[in-house]
Wavefront OBJ file of the C-alpha trace (Angstrom):
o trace
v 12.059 13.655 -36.543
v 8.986 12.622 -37.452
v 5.213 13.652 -36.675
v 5.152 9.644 -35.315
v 8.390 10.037 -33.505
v 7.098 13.199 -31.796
v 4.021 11.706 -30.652
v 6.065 8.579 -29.022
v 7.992 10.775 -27.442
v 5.334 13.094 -25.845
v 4.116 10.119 -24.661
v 7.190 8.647 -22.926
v 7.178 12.409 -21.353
v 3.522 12.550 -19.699
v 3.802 8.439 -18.515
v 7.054 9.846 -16.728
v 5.140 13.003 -15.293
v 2.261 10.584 -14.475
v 4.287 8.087 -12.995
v 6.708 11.331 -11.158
v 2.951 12.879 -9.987
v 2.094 9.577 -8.125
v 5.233 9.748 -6.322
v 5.284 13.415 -5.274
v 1.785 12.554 -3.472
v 3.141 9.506 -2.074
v 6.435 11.281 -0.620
v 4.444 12.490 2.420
v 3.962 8.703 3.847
v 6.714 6.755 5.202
v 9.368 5.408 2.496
v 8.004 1.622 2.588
v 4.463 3.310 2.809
v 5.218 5.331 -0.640
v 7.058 2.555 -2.660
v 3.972 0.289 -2.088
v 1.518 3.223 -2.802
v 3.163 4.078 -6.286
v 3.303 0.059 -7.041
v -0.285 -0.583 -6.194
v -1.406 2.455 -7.909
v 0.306 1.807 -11.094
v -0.410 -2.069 -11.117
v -4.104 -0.674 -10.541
v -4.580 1.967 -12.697
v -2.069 1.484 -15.581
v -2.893 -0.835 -18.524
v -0.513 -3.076 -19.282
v 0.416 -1.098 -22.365
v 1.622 2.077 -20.050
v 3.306 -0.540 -17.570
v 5.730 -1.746 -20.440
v 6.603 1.589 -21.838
v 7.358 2.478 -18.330
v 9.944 -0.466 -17.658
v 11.075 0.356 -21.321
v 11.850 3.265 -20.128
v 13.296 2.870 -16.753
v 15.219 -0.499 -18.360
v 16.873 2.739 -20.903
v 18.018 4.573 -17.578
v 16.324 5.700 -14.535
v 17.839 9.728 -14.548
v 14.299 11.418 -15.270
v 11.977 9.459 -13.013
v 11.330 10.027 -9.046
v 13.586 7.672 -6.440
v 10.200 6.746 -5.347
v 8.836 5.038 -9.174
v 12.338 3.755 -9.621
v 12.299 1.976 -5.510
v 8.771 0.676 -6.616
v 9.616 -0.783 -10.163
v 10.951 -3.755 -8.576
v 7.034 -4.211 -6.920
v 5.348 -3.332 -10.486
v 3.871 -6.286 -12.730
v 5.896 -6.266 -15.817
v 3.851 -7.099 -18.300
v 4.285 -9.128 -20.712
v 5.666 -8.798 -24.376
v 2.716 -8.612 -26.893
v 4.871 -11.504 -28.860
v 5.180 -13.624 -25.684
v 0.901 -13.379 -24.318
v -0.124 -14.068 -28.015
v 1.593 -17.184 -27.759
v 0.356 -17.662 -23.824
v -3.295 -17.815 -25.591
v -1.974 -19.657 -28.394
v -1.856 -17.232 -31.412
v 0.828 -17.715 -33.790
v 0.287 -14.935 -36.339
v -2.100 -14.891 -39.537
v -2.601 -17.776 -41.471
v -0.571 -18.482 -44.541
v -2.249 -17.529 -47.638
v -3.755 -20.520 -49.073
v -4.947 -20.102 -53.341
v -4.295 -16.340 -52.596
v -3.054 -15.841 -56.311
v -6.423 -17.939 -57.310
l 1 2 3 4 5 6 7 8 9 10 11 12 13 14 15 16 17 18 19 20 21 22 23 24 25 26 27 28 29 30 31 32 33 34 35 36 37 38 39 40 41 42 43 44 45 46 47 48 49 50 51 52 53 54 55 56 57 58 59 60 61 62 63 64 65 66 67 68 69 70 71 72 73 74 75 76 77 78 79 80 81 82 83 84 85 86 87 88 89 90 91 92 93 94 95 96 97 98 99 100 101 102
């Protein structure tokens, strides 16, 4: 494995902790109370980069995450691919190389 595929992966681990850690506080409310808590305080507090490893990672399976982030997934934004909001702001990759070999 490599130093790069370490770091992704200790990564994936603490946004699961993070996202397991807002759940455990949110267990003491009512369930409906809880699933909206752990939605609104990923939606405000998560960049859109942490949201989509998160569904990444719940889309892979759901086993290591708290009933409470998987019940609230379906109230998370999903953001969108990086592919899909360059095109929303109308970026279609670098330009071609005009007279590069000039």
């Amino acid at each position: 494995m490599s130093h790069d595929e370490e770091h992704i992966m200790s990564t994936k681990e603490k946004l699961v902790r993070m996202a397991n850690q807002i759940a455990d506080f949110f267990h003491s409310k009512p369930r409906e109370e809880g699933i909206a808590g752990v939605a609104e305080h990923i939606n405000k507090f998560w960049e859109p980069r942490m949201r989509r490893q998160l569904f990444e990672m719940l889309d892979g399976g759901t086993e290591n995450f708290n009933e409470l982030v998987v019940a609230a997934s379906a109230r998370i934004k999903r953001p969108k691919a990086p592919e899909q909001a360059d095109k929303n702001i109308g970026y279609t990759g670098p330009a071609p190389a005009e007279n590069a070999a000039r």
